[in-house]
RODO-2510 file (C-alpha; in nm, 4 decimals, decimal comma):
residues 388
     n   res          X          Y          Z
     1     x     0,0000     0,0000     0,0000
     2     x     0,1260     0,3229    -0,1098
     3     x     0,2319     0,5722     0,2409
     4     x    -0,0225     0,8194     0,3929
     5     x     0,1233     1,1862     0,4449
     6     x     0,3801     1,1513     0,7136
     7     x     0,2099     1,5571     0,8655
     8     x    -0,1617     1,3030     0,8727
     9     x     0,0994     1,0282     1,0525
    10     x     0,1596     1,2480     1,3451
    11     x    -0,1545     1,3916     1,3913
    12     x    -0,3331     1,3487     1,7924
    13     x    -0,6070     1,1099     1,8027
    14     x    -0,8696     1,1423     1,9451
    15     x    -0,8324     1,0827     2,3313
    16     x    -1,2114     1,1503     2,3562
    17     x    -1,2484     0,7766     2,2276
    18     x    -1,1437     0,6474     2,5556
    19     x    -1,4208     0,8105     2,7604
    20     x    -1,6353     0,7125     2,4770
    21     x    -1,5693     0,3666     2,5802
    22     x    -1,6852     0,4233     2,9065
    23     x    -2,0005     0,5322     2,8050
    24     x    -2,1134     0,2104     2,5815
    25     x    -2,3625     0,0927     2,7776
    26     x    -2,4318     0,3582     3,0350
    27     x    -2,8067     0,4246     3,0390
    28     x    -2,8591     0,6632     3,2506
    29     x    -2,8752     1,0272     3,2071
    30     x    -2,5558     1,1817     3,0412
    31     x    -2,3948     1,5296     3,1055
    32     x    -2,1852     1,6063     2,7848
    33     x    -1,9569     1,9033     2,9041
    34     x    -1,7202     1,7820     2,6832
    35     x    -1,8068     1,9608     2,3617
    36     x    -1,8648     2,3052     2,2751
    37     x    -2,2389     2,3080     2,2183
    38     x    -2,5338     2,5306     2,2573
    39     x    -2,8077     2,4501     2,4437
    40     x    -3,0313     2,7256     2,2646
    41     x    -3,2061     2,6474     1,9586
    42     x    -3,1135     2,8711     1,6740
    43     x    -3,3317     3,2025     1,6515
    44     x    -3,6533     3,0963     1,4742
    45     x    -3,5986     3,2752     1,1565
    46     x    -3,2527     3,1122     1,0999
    47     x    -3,3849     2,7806     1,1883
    48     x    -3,4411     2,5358     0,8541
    49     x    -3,8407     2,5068     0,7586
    50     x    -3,8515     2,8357     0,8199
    51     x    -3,5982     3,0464     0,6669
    52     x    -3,6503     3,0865     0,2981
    53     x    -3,3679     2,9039     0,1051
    54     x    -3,4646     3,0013    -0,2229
    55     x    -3,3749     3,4372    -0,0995
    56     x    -3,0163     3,4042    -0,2495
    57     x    -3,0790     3,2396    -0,5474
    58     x    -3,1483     2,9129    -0,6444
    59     x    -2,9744     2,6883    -0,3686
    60     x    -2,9164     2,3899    -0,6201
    61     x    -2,6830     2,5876    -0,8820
    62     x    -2,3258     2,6687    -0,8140
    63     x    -2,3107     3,0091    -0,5930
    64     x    -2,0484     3,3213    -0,5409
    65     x    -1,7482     3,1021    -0,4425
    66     x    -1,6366     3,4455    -0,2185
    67     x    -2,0528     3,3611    -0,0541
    68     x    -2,3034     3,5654    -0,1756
    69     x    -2,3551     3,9867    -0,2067
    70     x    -2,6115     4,0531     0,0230
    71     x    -2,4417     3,8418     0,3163
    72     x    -2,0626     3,9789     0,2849
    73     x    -2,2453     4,3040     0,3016
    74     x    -2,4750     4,2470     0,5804
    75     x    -2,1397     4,1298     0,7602
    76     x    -1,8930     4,4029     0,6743
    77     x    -2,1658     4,6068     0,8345
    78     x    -2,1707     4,4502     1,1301
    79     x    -1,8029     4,4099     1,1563
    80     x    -1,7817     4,8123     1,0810
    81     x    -2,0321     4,8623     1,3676
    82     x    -1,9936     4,5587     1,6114
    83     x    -1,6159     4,5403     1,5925
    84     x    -1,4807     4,8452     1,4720
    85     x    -1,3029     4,7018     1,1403
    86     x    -1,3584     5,0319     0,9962
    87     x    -1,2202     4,9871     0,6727
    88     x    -1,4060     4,6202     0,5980
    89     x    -1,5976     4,6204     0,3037
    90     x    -1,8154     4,3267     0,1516
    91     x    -1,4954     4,2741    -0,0870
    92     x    -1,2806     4,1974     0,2871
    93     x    -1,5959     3,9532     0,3669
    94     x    -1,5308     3,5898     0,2451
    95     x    -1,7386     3,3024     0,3726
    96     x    -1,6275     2,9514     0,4785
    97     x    -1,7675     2,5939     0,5466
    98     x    -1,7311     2,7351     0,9485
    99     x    -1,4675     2,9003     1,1346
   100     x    -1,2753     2,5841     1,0741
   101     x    -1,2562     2,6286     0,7185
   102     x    -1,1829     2,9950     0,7318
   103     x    -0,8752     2,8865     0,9614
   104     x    -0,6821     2,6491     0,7405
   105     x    -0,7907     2,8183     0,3954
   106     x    -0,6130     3,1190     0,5610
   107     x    -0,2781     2,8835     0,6673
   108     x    -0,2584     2,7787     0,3481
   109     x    -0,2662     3,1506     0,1771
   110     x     0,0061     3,2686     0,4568
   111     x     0,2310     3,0667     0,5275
   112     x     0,4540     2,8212     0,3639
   113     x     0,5695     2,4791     0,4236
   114     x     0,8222     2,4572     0,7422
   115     x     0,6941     2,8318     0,8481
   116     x     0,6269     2,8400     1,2164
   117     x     0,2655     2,9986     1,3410
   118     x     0,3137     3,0835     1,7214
   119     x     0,0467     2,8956     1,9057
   120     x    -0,0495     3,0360     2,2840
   121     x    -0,1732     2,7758     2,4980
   122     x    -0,3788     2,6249     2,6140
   123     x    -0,5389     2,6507     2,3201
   124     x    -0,8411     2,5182     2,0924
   125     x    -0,7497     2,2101     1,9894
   126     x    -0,7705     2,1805     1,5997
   127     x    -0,5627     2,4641     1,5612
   128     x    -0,2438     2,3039     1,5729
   129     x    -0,3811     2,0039     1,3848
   130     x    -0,4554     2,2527     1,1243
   131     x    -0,1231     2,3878     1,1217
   132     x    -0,0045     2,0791     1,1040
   133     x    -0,2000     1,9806     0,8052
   134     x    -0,0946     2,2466     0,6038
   135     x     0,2630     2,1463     0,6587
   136     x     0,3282     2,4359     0,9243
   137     x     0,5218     2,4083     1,2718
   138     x     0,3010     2,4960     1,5605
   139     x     0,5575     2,6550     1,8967
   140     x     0,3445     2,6193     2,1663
   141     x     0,3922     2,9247     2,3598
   142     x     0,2445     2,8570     2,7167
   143     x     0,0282     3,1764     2,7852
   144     x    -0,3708     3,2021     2,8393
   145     x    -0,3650     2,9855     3,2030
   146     x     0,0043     3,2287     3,2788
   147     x    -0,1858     3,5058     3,2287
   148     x    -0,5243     3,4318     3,4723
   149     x    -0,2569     3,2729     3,7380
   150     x    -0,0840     3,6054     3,6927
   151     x    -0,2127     3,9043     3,5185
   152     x     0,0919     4,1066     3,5440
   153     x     0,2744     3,8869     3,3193
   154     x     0,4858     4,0576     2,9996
   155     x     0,2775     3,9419     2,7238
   156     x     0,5367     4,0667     2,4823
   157     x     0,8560     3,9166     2,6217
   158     x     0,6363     3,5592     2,6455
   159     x     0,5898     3,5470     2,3205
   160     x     0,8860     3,7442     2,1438
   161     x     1,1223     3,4934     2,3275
   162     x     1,0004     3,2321     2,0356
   163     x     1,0273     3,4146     1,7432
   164     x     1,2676     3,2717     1,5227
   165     x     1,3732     3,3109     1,1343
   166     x     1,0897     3,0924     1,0269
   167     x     0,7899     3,2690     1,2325
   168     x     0,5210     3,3569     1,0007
   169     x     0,2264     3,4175     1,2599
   170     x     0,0797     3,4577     1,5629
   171     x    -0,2838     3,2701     1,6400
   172     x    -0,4893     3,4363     1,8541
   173     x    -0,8142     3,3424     2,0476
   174     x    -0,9949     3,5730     2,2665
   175     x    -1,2798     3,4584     2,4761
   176     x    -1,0128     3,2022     2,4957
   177     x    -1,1183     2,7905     2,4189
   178     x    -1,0493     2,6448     2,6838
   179     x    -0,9649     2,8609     2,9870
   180     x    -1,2526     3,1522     2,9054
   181     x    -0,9590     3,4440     2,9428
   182     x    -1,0764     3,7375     2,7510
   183     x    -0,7677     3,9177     2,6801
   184     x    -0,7506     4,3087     2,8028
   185     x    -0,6379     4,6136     2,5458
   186     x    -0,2925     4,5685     2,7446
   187     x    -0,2438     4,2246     2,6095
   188     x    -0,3668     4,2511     2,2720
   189     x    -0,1338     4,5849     2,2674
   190     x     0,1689     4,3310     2,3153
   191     x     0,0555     4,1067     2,0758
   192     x     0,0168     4,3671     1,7944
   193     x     0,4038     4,5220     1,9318
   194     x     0,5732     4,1712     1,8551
   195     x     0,3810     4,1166     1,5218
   196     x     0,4435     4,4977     1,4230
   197     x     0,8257     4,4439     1,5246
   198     x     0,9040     4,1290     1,3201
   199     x     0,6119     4,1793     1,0354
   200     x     0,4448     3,8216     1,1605
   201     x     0,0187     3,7616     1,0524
   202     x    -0,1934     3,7379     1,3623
   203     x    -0,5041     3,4925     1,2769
   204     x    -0,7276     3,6651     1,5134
   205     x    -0,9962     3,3529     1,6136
   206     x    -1,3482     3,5751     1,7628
   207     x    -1,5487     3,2689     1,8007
   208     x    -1,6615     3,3450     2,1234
   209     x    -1,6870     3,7205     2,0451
   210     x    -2,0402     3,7535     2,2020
   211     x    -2,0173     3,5836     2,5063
   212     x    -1,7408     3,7985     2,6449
   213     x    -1,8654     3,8366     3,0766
   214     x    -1,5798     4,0482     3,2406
   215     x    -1,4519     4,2579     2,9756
   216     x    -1,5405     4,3942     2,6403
   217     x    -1,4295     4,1379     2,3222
   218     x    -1,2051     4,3731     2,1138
   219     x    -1,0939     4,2601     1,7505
   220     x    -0,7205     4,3126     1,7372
   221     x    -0,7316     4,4303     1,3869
   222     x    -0,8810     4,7747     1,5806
   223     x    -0,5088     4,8230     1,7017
   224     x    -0,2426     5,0581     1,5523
   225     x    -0,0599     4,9222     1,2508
   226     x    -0,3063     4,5838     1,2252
   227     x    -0,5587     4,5966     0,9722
   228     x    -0,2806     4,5504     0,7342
   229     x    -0,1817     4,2231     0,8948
   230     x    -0,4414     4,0520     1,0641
   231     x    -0,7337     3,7999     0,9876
   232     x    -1,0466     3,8158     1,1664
   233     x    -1,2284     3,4592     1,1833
   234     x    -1,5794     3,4694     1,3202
   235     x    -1,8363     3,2092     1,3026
   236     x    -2,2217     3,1547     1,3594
   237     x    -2,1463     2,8167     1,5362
   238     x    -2,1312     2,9908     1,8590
   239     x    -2,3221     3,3494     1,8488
   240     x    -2,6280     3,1528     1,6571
   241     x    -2,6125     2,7934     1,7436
   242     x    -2,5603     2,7018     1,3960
   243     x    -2,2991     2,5013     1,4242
   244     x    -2,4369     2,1996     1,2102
   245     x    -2,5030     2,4208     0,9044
   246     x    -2,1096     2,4810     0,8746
   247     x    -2,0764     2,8603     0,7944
   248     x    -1,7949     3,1176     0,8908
   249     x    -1,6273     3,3666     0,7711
   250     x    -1,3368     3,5949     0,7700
   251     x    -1,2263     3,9628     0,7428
   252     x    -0,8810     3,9769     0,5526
   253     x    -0,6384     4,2603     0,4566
   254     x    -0,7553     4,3784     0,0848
   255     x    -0,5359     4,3118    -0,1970
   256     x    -0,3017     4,0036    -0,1951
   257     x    -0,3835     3,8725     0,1218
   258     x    -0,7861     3,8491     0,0729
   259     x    -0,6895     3,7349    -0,3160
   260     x    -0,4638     3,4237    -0,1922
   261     x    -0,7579     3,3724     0,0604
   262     x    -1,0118     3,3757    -0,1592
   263     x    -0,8448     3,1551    -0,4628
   264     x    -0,7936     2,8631    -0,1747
   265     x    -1,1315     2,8910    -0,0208
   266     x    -1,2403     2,8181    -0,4070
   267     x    -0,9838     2,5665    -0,4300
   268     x    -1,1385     2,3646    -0,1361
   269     x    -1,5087     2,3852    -0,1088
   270     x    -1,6134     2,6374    -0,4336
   271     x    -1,8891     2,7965    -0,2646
   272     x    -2,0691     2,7539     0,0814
   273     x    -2,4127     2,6396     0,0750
   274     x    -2,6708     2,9170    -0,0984
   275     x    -2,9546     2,7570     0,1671
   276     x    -2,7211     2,8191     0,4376
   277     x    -2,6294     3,0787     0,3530
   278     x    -2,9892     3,2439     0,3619
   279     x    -3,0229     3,1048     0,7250
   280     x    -2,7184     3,2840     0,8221
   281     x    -2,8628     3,6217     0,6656
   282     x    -3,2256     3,5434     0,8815
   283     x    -2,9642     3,4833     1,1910
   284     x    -2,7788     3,8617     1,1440
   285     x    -3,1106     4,0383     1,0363
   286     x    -3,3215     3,8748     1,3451
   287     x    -3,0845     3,7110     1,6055
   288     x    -3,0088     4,0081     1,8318
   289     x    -3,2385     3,9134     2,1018
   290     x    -3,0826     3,5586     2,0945
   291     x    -2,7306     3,7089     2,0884
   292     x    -2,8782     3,8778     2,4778
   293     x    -3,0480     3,5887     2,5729
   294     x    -2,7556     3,3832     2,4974
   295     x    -2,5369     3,5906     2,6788
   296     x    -2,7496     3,6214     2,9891
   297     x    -2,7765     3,3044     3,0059
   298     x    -2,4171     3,1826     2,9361
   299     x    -2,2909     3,4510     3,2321
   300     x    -2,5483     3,2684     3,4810
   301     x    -2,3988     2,9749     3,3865
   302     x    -2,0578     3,0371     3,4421
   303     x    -2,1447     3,1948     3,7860
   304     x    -2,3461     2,8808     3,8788
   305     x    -1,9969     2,6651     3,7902
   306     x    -1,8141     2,9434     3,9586
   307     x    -2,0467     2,8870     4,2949
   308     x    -2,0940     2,5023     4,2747
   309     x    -1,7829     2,3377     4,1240
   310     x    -1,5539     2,2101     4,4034
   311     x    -1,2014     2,2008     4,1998
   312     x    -0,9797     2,4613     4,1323
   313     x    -0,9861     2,6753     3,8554
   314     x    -1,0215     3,0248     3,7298
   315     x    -1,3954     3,1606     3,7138
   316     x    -1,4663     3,2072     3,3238
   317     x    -1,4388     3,5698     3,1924
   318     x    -1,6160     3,4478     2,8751
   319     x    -1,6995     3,1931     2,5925
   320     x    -1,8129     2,8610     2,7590
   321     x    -1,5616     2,6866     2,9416
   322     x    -1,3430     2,6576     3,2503
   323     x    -1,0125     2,4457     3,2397
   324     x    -1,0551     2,2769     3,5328
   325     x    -0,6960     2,2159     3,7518
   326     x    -0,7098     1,8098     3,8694
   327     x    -0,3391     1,7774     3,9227
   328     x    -0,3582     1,7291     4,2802
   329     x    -0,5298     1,3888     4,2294
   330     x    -0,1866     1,2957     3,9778
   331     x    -0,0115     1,4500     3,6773
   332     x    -0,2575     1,2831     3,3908
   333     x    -0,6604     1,3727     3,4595
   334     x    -0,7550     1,0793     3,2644
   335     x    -0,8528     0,8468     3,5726
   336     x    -1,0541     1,0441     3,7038
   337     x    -1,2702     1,1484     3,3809
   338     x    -1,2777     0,7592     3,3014
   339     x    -1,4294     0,7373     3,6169
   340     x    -1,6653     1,0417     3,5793
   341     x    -1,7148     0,8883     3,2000
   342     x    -1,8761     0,5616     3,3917
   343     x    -2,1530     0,7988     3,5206
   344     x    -2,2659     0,9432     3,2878
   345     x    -2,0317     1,3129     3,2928
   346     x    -1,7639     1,3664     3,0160
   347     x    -1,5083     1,6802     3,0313
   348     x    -1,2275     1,7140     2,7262
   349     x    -0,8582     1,5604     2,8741
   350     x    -0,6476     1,8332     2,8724
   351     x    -0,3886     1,7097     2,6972
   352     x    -0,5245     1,8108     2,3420
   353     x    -0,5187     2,1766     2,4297
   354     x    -0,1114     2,1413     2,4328
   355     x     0,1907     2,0469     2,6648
   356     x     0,2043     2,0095     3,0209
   357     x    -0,1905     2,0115     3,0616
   358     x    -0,2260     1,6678     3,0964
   359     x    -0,3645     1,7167     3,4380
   360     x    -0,6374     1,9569     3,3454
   361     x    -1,0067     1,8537     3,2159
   362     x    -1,1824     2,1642     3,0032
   363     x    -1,5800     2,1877     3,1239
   364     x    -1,8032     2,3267     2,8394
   365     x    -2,1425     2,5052     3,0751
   366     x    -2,3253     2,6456     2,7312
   367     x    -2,3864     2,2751     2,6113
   368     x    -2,6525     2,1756     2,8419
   369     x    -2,9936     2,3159     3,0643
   370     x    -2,8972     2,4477     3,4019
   371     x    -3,0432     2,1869     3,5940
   372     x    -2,8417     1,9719     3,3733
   373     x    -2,5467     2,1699     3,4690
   374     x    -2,5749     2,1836     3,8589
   375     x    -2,6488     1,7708     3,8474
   376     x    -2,3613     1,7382     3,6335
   377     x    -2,1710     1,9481     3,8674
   378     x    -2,1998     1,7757     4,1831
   379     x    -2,1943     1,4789     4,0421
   380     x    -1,7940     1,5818     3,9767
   381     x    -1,7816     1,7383     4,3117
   382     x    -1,8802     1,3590     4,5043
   383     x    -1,6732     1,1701     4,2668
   384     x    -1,3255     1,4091     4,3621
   385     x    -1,4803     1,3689     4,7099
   386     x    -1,4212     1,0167     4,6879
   387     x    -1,0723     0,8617     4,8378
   388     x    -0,8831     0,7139     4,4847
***
């Protein structure tokens, strides 16, 4: 048999599969905090059977492969107005297949094979597979959990002591996945100094852009001296609950950088989905109230974890996790969510969000109803009660 790619060779499996195992079986009532969900339905007029599929144009021909007029404008006006991207136009707008598929078509446009992307941890796991993927070199930079433990920390001389002659770019994500830091104007300021100083990309991920508790989100590109070298992912995943409908997008740097974006994002899916496209339009045009209700409810979430969860960790400041500290029951969590697993509650190891968080577990509080939640939560609280 001929060999596989030797970047797909290396790639993490899935360590979720082993708590799956413990769950084959199980009957009782489960408490999935281990994926990023929403426990929201979509807004109603974004929701399929209701939105009208047909608004864009007729969903079963070929489509704009950059997504369609009406929605790159609708979303350079909300990224003028919302995030303060000032100079985004509908030509800066260019949809994806999710935030997923924004993130490696922009990879591939920006960096080269053997470039190095500068990866803070901990960090959202299929980041650095994408990286990988593309035939990048991911340097974890251990950052996000430094920063909560201590906020005083020089942001700048964390990350500028692993530049090197092959850096390319920075990735960025603030709400952070998995430790909900929402980085400060102080922090993002250091960011933007070491990209500015050795003329790096930042790949600026705003998933969790609405759900920001403690702090306003703000879009790095606002900073001196970055719209020229950052890309903006967003994605309606997380502000609308869309996730299974796949759609994203990105704000990119006119000119070269949104061209070589925009041929690879054609050279990979074409076009995103007309129909889902039209759902995402109904989401912008009518989801404010869910975008409140969602964030309401998310913050009263993360206080009930913050009130209720007996484990350390650092109270979220947005998105929808915690990364919950286990060390003190050994260096590798993974006993102790097998055992969890076997009733029912699963939490992500912590080992895919990068080195030397083997000993953490991240716990997702959007994914689920809050009764769900505070059942969920002391069931984790008796079973780290319990002598091992």
């Amino acid at each position: 048999m001929p060999k596989i790619a030797r970047r797909v060779e290396t790639l993490r499996a899935s360590l979720f599969s082993t708590l799956a195992r413990r769950l084959e079986g199980y009957e009782g009532k489960r408490y999935p905090f281990h994926i990023g969900d929403h426990a929201h339905a979509p807004p109603e007029a974004a929701r399929l059977g209701t939105v009208d599929v047909t608004r864009l144009g007729n969903p079963y021909r070929y489509g704009h492969p950059s997504g369609e007029p009406a929605l790159r404008a609708a979303l350079a006006e909300k990224l003028v107005r919302q995030n303060g991207l000032r100079w985004v136009t509908a030509d800066h707008v260019q949809i994806g297949s999710g935030a997923t598929h924004c993130v490696s078509a922009t990879l591939q446009a920006l960096t080269d094979p053997g470039d190095e992307v500068l990866l803070p941890s901990p960090y959202w796991p299929l980041s650095r597979g994408i990286i990988q993927c593309v035939g990048g070199v991911a340097v974890e930079v251990p950052l996000y959990q430094r920063l909560l433990e201590d906020p005083g920390l020089d942001v700048r001389r964390t990350l500028e002591a692993s530049v090197g002659p092959r850096t390319r770019m920075i990735y960025l994500i603030t709400p952070n996945n998995p430790n909900g830091l929402v980085l400060d104007e102080r922090a993002l300021e250091a960011v933007a100094d070491v990209a500015r100083r050795h003329d790096l990309w930042v790949l600026s991920d705003e998933a969790y852009e609405t759900t920001a508790f403690a702090r306003p989100h703000v879009s790095i590109a606002t900073l001196a001296g970055m719209a020229d070298r950052t890309v903006s992912v967003f994605t309606f995943s997380k502000t609308y609950a869309l996730a299974g409908l796949r759609i994203g997008y990105l704000a990119a740097p006119g000119g070269a950088a949104r061209d070589a974006i925009g041929k690879v994002a054609t050279h990979s899916v074409y076009n995103t989905a007309q129909a889902i496209q039209s759902a995402a339009l109904a989401a912008i045009e009518h989801g404010a109230p869910f975008i409140d209700q969602c964030q309401q409810g998310f913050a009263a979430a993360a206080e009930l974890v913050r009130e209720r969860l007996r484990a350390p960790f650092h109270a979220a400041q947005g998105g929808s996790y915690v990364f919950v500290d286990l060390r003190r029951y050994g260096p590798d969590a993974m006993p102790i969510l097998e055992r969890l697993a076997s009733r029912g509650v699963t939490l992500a190891p912590g080992a895919i969000f990068g080195k030397g968080y083997e000993g953490y577990a991240r716990l997702c509080y959007t994914a689920t109803d809050r009764e769900t939640l505070a059942e969920g939560l002391e069931l984790i609280n008796a079973e780290l009660a319990r002598p091992t």
